[in-house]
Biopython code that builds the backbone (N, CA, C, O; Angstrom):
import numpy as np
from Bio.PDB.StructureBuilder import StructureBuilder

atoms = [
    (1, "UNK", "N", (61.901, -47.919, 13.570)),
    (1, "UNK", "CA", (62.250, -48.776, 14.693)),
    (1, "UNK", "C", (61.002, -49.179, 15.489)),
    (1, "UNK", "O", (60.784, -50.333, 15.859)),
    (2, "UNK", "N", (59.974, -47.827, 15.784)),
    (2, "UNK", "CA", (58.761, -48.362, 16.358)),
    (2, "UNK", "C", (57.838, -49.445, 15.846)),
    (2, "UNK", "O", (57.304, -50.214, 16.645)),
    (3, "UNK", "N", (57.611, -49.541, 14.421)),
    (3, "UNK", "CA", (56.966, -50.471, 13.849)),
    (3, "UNK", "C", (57.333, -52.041, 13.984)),
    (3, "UNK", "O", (56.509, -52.956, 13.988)),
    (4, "UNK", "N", (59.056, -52.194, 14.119)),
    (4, "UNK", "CA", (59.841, -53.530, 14.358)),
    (4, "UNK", "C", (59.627, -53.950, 15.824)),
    (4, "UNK", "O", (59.557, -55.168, 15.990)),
    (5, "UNK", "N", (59.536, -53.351, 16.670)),
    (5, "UNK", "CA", (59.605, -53.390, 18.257)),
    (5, "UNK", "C", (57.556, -53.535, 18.495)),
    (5, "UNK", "O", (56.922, -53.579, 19.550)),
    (6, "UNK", "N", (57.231, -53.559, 17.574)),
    (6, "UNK", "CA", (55.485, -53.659, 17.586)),
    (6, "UNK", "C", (55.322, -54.862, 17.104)),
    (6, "UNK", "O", (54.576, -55.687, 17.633)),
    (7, "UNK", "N", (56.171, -55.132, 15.794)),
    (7, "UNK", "CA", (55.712, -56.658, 15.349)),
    (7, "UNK", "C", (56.719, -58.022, 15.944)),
    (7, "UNK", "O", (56.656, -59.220, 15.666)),
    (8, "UNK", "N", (57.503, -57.378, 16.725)),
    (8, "UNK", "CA", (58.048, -58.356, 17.232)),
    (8, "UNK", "C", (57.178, -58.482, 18.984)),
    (8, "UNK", "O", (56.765, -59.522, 19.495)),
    (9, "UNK", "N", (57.122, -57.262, 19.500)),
    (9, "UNK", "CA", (56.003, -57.909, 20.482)),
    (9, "UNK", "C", (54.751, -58.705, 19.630)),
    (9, "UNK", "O", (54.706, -59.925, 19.794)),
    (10, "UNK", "N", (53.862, -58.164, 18.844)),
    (10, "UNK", "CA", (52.481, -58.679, 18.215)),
    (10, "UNK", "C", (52.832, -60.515, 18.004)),
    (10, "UNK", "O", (52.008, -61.419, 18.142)),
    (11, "UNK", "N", (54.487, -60.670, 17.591)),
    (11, "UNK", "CA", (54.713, -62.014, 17.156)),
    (11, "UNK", "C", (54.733, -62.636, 18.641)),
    (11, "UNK", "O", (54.087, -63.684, 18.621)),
    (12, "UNK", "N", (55.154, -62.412, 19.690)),
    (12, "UNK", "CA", (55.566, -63.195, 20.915)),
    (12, "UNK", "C", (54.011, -63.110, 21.798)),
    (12, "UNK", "O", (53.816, -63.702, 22.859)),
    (13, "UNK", "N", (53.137, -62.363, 21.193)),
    (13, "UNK", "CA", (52.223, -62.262, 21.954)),
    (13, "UNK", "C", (51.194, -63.406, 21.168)),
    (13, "UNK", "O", (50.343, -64.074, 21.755)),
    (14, "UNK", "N", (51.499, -63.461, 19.660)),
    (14, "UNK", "CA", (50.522, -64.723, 19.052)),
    (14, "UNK", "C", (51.344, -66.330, 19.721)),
    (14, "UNK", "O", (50.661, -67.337, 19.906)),
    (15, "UNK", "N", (52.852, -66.297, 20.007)),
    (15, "UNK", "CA", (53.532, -67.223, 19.915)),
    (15, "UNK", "C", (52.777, -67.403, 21.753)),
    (15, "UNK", "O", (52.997, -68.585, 22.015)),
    (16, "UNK", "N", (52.226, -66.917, 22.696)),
    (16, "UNK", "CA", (52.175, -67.488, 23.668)),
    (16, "UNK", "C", (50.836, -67.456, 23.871)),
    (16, "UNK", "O", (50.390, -68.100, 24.820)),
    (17, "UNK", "N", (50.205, -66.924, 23.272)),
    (17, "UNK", "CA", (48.201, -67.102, 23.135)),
    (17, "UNK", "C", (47.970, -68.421, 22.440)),
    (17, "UNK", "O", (47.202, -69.251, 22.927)),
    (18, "UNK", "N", (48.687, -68.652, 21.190)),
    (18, "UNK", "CA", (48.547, -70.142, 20.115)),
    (18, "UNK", "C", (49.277, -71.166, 20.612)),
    (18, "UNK", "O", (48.871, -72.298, 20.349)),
    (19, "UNK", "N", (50.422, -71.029, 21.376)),
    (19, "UNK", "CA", (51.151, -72.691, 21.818)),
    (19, "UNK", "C", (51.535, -72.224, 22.956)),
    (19, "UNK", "O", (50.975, -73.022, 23.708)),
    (20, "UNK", "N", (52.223, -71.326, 23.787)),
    (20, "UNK", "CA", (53.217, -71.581, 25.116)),
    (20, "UNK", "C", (51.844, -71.715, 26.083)),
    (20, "UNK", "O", (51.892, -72.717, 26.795)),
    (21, "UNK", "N", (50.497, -70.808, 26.263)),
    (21, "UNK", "CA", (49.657, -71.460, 27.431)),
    (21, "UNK", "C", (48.953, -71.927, 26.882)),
    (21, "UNK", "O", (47.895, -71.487, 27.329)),
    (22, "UNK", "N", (48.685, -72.767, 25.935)),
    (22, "UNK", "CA", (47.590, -74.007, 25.679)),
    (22, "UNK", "C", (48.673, -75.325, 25.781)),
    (22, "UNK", "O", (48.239, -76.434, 26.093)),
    (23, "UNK", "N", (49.661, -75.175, 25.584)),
    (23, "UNK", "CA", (50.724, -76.487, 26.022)),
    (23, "UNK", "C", (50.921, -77.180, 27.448)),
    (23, "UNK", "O", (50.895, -78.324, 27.901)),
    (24, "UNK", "N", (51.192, -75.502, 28.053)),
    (24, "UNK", "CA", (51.677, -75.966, 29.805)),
    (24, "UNK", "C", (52.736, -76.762, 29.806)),
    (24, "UNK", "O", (52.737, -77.765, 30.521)),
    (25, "UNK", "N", (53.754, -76.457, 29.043)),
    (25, "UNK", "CA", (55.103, -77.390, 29.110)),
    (25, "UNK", "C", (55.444, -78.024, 30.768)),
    (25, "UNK", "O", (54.989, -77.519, 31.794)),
    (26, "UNK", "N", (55.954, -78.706, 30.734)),
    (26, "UNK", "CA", (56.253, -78.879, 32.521)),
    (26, "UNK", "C", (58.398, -78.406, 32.592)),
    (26, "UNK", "O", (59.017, -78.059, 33.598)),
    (27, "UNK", "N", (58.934, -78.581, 31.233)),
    (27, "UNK", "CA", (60.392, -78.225, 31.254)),
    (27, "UNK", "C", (60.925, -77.635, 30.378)),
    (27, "UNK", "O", (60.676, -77.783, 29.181)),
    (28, "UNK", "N", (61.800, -76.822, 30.895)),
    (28, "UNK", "CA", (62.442, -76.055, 29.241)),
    (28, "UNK", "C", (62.479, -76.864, 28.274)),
    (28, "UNK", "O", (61.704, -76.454, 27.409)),
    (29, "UNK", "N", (63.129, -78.090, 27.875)),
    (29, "UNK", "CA", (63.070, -79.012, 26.805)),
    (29, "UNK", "C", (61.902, -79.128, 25.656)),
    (29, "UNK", "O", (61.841, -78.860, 24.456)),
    (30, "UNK", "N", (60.910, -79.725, 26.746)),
    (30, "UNK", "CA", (59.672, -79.247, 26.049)),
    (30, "UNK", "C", (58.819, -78.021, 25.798)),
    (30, "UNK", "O", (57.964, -77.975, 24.914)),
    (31, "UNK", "N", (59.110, -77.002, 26.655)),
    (31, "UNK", "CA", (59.211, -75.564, 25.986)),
    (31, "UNK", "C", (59.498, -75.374, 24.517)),
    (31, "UNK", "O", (58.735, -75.136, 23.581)),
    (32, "UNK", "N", (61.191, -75.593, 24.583)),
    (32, "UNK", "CA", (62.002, -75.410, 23.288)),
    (32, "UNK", "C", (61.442, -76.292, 21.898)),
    (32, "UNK", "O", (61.182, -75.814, 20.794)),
    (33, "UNK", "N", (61.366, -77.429, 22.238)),
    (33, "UNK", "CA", (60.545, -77.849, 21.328)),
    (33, "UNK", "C", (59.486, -77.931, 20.635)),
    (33, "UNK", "O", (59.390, -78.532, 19.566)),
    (34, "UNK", "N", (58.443, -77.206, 21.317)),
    (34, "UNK", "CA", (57.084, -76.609, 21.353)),
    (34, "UNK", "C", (57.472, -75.376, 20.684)),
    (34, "UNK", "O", (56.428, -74.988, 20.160)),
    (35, "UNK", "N", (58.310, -74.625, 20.437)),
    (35, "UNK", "CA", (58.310, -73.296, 19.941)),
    (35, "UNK", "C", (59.054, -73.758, 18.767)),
    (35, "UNK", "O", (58.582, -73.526, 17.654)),
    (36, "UNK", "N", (59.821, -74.192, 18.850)),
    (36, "UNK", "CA", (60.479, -74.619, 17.118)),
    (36, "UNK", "C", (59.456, -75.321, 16.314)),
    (36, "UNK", "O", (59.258, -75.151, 15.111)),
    (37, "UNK", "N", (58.737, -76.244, 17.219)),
    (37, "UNK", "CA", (57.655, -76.626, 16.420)),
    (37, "UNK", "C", (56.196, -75.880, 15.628)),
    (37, "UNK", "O", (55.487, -76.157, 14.661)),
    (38, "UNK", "N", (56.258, -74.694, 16.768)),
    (38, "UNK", "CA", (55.237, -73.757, 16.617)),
    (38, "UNK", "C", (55.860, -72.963, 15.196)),
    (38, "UNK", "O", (55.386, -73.211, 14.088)),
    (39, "UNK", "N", (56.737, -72.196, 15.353)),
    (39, "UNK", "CA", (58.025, -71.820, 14.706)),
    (39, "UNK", "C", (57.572, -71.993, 13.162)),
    (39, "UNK", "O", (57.012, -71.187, 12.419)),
    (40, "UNK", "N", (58.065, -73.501, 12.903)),
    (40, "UNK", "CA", (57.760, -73.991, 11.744)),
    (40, "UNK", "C", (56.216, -74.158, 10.871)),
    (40, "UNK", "O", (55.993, -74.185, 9.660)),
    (41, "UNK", "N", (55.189, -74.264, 12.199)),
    (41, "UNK", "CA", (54.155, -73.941, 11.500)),
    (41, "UNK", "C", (53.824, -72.418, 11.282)),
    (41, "UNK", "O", (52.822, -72.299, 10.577)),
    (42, "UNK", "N", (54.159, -71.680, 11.525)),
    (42, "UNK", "CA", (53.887, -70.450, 11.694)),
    (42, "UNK", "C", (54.214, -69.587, 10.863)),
    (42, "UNK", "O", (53.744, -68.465, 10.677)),
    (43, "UNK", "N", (55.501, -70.426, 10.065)),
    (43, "UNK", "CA", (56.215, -70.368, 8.587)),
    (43, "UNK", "C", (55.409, -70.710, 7.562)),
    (43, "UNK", "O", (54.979, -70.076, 6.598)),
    (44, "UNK", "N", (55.271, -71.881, 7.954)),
    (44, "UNK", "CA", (55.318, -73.002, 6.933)),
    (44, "UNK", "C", (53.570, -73.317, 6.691)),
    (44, "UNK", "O", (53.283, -73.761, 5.579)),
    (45, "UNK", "N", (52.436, -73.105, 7.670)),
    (45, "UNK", "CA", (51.143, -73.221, 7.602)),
    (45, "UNK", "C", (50.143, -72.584, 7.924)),
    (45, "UNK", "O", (48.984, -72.933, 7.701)),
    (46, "UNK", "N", (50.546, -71.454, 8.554)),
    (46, "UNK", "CA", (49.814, -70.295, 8.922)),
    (46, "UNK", "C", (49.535, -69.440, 8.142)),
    (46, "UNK", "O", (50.547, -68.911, 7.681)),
    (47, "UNK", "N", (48.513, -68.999, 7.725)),
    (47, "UNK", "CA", (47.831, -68.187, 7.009)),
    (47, "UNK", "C", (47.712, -66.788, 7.887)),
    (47, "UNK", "O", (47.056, -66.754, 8.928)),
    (48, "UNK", "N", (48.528, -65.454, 7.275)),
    (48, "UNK", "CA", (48.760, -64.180, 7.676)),
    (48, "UNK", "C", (47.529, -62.980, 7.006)),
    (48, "UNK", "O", (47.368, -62.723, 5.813)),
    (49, "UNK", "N", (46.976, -62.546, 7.862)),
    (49, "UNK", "CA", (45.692, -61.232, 6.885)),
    (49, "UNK", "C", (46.836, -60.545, 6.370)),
    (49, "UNK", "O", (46.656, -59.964, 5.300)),
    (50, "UNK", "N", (48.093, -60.473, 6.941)),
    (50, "UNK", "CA", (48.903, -58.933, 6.584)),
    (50, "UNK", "C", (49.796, -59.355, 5.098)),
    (50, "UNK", "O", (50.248, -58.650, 4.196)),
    (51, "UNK", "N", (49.799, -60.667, 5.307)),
    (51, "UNK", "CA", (50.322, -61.523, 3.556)),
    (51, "UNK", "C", (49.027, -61.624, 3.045)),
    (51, "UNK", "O", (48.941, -62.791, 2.663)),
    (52, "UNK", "N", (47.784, -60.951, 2.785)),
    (52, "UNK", "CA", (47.065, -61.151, 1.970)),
    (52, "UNK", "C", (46.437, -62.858, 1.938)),
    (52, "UNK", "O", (45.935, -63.415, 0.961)),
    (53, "UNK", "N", (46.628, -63.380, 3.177)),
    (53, "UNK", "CA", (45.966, -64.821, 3.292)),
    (53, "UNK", "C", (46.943, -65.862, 3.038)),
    (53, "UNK", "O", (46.621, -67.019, 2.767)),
    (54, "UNK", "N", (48.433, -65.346, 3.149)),
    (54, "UNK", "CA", (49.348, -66.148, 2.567)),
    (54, "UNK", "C", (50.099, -66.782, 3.568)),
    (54, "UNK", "O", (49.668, -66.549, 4.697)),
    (55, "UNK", "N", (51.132, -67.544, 3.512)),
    (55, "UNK", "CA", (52.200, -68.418, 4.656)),
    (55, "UNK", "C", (53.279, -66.981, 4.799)),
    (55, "UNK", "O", (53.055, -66.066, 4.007)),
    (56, "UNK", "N", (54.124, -66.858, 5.542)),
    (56, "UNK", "CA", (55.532, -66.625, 5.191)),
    (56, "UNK", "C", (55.974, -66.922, 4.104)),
    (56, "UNK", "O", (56.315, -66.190, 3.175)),
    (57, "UNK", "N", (55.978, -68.345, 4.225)),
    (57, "UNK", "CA", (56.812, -69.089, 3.265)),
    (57, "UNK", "C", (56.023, -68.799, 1.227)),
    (57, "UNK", "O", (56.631, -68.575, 0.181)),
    (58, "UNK", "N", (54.869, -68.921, 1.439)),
    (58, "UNK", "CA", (54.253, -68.286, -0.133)),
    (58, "UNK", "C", (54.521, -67.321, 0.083)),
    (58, "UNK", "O", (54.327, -66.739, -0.984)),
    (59, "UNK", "N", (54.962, -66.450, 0.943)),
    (59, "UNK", "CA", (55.066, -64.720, 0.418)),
    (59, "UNK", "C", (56.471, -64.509, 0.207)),
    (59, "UNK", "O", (56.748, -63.456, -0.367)),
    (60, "UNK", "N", (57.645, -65.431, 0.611)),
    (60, "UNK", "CA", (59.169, -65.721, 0.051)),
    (60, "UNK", "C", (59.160, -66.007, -1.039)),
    (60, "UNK", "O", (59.885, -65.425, -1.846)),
    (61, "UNK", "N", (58.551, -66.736, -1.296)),
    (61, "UNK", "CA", (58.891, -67.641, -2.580)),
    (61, "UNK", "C", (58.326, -66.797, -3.784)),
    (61, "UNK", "O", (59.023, -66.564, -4.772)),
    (62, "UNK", "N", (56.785, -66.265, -3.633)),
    (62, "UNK", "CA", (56.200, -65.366, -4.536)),
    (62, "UNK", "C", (57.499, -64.040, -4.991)),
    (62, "UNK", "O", (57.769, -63.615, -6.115)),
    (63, "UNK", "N", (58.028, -63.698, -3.812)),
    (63, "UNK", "CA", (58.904, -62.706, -4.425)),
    (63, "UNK", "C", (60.153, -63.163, -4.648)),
    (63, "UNK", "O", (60.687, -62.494, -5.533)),
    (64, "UNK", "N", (61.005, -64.210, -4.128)),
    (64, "UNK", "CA", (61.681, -64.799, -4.762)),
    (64, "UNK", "C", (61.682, -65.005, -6.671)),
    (64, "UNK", "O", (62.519, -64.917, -7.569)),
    (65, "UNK", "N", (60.265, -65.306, -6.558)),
    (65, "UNK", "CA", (59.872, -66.015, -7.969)),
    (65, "UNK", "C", (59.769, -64.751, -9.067)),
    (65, "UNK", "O", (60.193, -64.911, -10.211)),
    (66, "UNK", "N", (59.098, -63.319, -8.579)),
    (66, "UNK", "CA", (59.014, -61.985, -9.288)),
    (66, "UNK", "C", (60.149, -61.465, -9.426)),
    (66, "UNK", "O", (60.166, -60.747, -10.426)),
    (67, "UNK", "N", (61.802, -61.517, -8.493)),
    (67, "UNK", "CA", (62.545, -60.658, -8.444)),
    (67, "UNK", "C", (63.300, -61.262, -9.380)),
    (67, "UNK", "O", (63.668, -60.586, -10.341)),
    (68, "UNK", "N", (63.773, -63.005, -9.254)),
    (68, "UNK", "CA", (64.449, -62.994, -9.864)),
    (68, "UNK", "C", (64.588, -63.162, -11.727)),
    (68, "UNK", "O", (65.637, -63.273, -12.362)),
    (69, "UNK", "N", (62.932, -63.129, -12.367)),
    (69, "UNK", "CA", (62.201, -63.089, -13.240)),
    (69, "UNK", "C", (63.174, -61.657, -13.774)),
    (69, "UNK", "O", (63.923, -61.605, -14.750)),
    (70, "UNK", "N", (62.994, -61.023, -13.189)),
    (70, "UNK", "CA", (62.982, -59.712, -13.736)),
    (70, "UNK", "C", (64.483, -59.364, -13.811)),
    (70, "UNK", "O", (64.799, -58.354, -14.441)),
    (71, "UNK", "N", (65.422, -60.105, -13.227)),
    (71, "UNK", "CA", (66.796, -59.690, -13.391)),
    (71, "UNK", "C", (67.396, -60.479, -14.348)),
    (71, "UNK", "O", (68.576, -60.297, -14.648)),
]
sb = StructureBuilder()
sb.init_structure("model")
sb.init_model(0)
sb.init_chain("A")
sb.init_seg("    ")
for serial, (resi, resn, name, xyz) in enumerate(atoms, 1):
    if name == "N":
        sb.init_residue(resn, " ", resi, " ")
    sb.init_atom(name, np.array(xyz, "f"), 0.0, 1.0, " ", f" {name:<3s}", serial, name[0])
structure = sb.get_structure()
C-alpha cells in the first residue's frame, strides 16, 4: 500500500511541477483541460527512467504484445 500512496503522490507532484504552475490557469475549465491534456501526453509521449526510457503506452503494448504471444 505504501509504495501506491508514494507513486501516486510522485505522479501529482510531476503533474503540478510540468503543467498546473507553468500554465497559471485563470479557471477550472482551463485547469481541466490542461490536465487531460497533460494526461495524454504523459501516456502517450513521455519518456519514464522507471519504463526503461519507455511511454506508458510502449510499456502496454510491449506486454500486451509478450502475454498474449505466449497464450
Amino acid at each position: 500500500m505504501r509504495s501506491f500512496v508514494y507513486a501516486m503522490e510522485r505522479l501529482w507532484r510531476t503533474v503540478k511541477d510540468e503543467d498546473i504552475y507553468l500554465q497559471g490557469d485563470e479557471d477550472l475549465w482551463s485547469l481541466k483541460k490542461g490536465v487531460m491534456q497533460y494526461f495524454r501526453f504523459y501516456h502517450q509521449d513521455r519518456f519514464h527512467q522507471s519504463h526503461d526510457y519507455e511511454t506508458p503506452n510502449m510499456r502496454y503494448e510491449s506486454f500486451n504484445t509478450k502475454y498474449a504471444t505466449a497464450s
